[in-house]
N, C-alpha and C positions, 0 to 999 in steps of 0.2 A: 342317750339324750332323752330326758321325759322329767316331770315333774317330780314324780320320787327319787329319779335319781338327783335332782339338785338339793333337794330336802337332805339326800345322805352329807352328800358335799357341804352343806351347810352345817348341818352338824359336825361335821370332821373337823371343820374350820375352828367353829368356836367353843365347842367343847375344852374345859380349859384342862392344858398337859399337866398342870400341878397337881390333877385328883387323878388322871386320867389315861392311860398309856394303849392307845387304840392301835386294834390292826384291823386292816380290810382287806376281804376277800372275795374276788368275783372268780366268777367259771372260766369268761371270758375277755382277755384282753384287749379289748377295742373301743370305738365309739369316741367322737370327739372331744368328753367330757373328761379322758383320763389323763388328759395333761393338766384338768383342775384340783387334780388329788393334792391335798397340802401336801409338803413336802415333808411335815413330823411327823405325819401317819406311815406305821408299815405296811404298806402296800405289794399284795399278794394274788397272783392269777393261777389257775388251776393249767390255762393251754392259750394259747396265742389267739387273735383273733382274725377276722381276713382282713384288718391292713398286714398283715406277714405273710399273706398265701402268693402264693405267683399268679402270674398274669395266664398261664401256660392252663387251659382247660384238663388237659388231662392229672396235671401235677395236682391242680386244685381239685379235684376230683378226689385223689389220696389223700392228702392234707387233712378235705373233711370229714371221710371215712376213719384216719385215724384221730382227727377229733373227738368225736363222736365216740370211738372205741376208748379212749383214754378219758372223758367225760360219764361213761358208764363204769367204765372200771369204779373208778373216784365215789361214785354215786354207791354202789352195792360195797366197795370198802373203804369209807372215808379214815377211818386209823391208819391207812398207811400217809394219807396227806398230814393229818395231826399229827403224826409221830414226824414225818419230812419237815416241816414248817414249825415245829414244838408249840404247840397249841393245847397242850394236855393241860395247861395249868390257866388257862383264859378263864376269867370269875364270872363275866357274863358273857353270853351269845345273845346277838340281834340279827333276827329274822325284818330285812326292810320294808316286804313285800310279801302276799300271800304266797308269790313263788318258792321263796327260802325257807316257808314253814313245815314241811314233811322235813328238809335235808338237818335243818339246827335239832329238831326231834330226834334224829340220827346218831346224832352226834357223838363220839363215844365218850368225850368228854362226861360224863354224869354228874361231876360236882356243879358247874358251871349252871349260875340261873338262866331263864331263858326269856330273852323278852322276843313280844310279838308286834310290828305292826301291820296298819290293815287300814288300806284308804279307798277300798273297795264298797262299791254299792250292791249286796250279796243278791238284792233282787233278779239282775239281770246274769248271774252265775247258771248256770246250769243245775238240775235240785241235786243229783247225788255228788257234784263236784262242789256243791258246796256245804252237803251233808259234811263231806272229808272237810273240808278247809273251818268248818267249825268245830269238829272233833279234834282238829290240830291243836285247835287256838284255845280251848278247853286247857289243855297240858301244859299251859306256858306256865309260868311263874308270875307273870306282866303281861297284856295286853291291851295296845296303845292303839287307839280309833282315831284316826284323821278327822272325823267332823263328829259332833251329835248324830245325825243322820244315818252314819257309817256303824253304827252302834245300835243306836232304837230300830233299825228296819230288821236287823239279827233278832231281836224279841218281838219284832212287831207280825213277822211270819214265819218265823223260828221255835217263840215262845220259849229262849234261851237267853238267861242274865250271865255277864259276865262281872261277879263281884269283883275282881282283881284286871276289871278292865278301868282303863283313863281315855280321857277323852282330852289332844293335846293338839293343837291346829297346828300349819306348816308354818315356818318363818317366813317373816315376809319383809326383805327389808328395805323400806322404800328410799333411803338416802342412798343406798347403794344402786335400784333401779333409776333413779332417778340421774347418778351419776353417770350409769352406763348409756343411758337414753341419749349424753350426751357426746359420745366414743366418734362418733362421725354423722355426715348429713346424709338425707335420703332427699333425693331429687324426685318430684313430682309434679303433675300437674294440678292446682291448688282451684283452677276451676271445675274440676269434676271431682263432686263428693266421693269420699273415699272410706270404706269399710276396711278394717281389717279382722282375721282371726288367728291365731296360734294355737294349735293341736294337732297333736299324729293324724294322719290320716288314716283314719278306721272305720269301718261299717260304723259306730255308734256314733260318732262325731257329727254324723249329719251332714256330712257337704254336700251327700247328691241332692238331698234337701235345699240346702240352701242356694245352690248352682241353677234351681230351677223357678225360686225366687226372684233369683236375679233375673233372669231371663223377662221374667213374667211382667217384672217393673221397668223395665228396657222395654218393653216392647209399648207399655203406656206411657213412655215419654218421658221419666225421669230418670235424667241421665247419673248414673255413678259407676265405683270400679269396685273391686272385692280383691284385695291381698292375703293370698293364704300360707301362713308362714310353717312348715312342718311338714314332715315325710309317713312314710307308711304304705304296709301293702294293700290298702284300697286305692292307691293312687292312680291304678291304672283306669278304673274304673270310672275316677273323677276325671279322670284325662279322657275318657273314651265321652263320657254326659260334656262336655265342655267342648267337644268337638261336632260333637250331634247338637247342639243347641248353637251353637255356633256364636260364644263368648270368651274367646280364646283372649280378646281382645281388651277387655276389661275383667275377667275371671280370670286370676294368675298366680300358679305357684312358685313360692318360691324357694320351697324343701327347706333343711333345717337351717340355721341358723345361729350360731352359738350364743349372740348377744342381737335378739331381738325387739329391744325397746327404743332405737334409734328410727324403727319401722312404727312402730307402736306412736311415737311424738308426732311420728309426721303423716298419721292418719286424722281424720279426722271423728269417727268412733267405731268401738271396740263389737266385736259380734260372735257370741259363744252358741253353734247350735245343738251342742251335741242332746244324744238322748243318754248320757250315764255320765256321772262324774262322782267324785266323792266331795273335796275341797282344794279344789284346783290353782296353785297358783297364781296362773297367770291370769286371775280376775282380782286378787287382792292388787296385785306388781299394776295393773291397770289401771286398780281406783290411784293409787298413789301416784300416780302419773296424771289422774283429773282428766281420764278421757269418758266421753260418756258410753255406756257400756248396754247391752245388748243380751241377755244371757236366758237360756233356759235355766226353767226353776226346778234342775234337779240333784241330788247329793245335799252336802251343805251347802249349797252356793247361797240359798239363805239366810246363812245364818255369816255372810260376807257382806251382799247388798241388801241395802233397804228398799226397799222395791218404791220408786216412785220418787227416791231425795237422791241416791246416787247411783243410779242405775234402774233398770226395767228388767222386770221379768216375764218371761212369757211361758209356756208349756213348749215342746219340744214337734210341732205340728207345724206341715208346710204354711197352714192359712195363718197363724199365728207371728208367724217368721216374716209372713208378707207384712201383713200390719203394722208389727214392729218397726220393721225398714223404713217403710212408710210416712209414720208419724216422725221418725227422725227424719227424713228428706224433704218435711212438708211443714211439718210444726216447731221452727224454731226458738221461740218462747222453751219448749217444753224440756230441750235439749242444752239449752243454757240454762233452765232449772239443774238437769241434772249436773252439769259440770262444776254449779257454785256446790250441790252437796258431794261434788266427788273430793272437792278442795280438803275436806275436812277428814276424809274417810281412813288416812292413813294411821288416824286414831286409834282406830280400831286393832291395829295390829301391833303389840308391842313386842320386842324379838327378845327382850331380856325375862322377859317373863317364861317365855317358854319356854327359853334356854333352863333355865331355876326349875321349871318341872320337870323335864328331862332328868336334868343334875340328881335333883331329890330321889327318883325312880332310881335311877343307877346307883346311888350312893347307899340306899336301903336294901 
C-alpha cells in the first residue's frame, strides 16, 4: 500500500496489451493492493508473504528465517529465478522505486534496456546512500523523475545531470477518485470541523507535529477533530503523543484503507504535514475532489498547488502548522476562496498524456 505502489497498478492497468506484454515481479507476496493486479498482467512473486505465515510464533519464526534465506539466495543469484520464470528474453526492465535499482542492474539479463524510476527527495537520503543510489541511476538507459524537484535537487547538491533523464508526473485520475468517493458514506459529526490527512505513518510525515498542534488549538477553544488515514512503524509513537496529550478523542487513526476518498468527501479539509515528499498523490486525488488543502511546500507539491487559488502552502514547522489550522478554522472567506479554485484544479492533470510519454519511452 503506498503511492508508488498504485502509480505501478495504474500503469499495469492502462498501458495498452496491443504494444505491450508486461510481467510483474515483486519479492513479496502480500499487502492488500495485490488483488488490484489486473488480471492481463503476469504476475510473479519471489516467496509468500505473512498473510501465508501461521498464527503459531514459533512456526512463524521458521517461515521468516527461511524467507529471508531464500530472498538472499535470489538476490546474490538471480539467473536461477530468470531461468525458473523465463525472463532472459524481457526487452526492458523497470526499476519502480530506488529499491529495485542495485537488483534490475543485476540482472543477468544484459540485453534488456533499463529503465529507472525515482520519486524520491535525495536531500533527506543519507550522503553515501545516496552517493550509491545515484551511481545506480547513472547506468540506466532511462531515468524517469516523479516531479521537477525530484530531478533539480540531484544537480542542485549533487552537481549531477541526468541527460537521459525525463520528468513524467503520477497519474491522477480524477473521474475515477471521484467515483470511488462515492463507494459508501462516512458518518460524522458535521458540527465539529474536521481535518483529514492520508500518509504512512513515518518519522517524516510529521504527525507528532501536528498531534501537538492540535492540542495546542484545543486548548484555545476551537473546537475540531484530526482523521488520520494510513499505517506505519511510527505509529506507536503517535499513539504513545496522543495518549500523553490526551486527544484520543478527536486525534484518530484509522490505519490503511484501500479506497480512502469516501473519508476524504466527508471531511471538511485536507492537511499534508509531512517534511519530505516527492509528488504525492493524494494531493492532486484531493484537489479533484475540490477539498480545501493544507500542505507543506516540499518535493513537487508545488508544482501541484498554486499556493493561495487552490490550496496553502506552508513550510513544514509546528508554528506554521498552527497558523495554517487556524486561518481555516477562523477565516472562512479565505477557505471558500480556495474550494472555488480547487473546482478547476483537476485541469492540471491529464492521465492520457502521461500515459503517451510513458508509451514513447518504452517503445524507443
Amino acid at each position: 500500500m503506498g503511492g508508488v505502489q498504485k502509480v505501478i497498478l495504474d500503469f499495469l492497468e492502462n498501458l495498452p496489451q496491443d504494444k505491450f506484454d508486461i510481467t510483474f515481479l515483486v519479492n513479496l507476496k502480500q499487502g492488500i493492493l495485490i488483488n488490484s493486479i489486473p488480471k492481463h498482467v503476469r504476475f510473479l512473486h519471489l516467496t509468500e508473504g505473512r498473510e501465508s505465515f501461521s498464527d503459531n510464533k514459533i512456526i512463524k519464526f521458521i517461515q521468516l528465517v527461511l524467507r529471508n534465506l531464500k530472498l538472499r539466495y535470489y538476490k546474490k543469484y538471480p539467473k536461477t529465478f530468470y531461468d525458473k520464470f523465463g525472463l532472459n528474453d524481457i526487452d526492458v526492465e523497470i526499476a519502480s522505486s530506488y529499491t529495485e535499482l542495485e537488483d534490475i542492474l543485476n540482472s543477468p539479463n544484459k540485453k534488456s534496456k533499463k529503465v529507472g524510476w525515482f520519486h524520491t527527495d535525495i536531500r533527506f537520503v543519507e550522503k553515501n546512500l545516496a552517493l550509491k543510489f545515484i551511481s545506480w541511476m547513472k547506468q540506466y538507459d532511462v531515468m524517469i523523475f516523479g516531479s521537477k524537484q525530484t530531478r533539480n535537487v540531484i544537480k542542485e547538491f549533487y552537481d549531477i545531470d541526468f541527460p537521459k533523464g525525463k520528468v513524467i508526473y503520477n497519474v491522477i485520475d480524477g473521474d475515477l477518485v471521484n467515483k470511488k468517493s462515492l463507494e459508501f458514506t462516512v458518518e460524522r459529526n458535521h458540527q465539529i470541523p474536521q481535518f483529514i490527512s492520508v500518509a504512512r505513518l513515518q518519522k517524516r510525515k510529521n504527525f507528532d507535529d501536528l498531534a501537538k498542534v492540535h492540542k495546542r488549538i484545543l486548548d484555545e477553544g476551537l473546537q475540531h477533530e484530526i482523521i488520520v488515514i494510513g499505517d506505519g512503524d511510527f505509529r506507536p509513537e503517535v499513539e504513545a503523543l496522543i495518549k500523553d496529550l490526551k486527544i484520543h478523542d478527536s486525534f484518530k487513526l484509522l490505519g490503511t484503507q484501500k479506497n480512502p476518498y469516501p473519508y476524504i468527501k466527508a471531511a471538511d479539509y485536507f492537511i499534508l504535514p509531512s517534511k519530505t515528499e516527492s509528488y504525492p498523490l493524494i494531493i492532486g486525488e484531493t484537489l479533484c475532489l475540490a477539498k480545501p488543502i493544507i500542505s507543506t511546500d516540499v518535493g513537487g507539491i508545488n508544482e501541484m498547488i498554486d499556493n493561495d487559488i487552490d490550496g496553502m502552502l506552508i513550510h513544514p514547522t509546528e508554528q506554521e502548522i498552527y497558523e495554517a489550522m487556524k486561518k481555516f478554522l477562523t477565516d472562512e472567506e479565505y477557505v471558500s476562496k480556495l474550494q472555488v479554485g480547487a473546482q478547476k484544479a483537476y485541469l492540471k492533470f491529464q492521465k492520457e498524456l502521461i500515459y503517451n510519454q510513458v508509451i514513447e519511452i518504452l517503445e524507443s
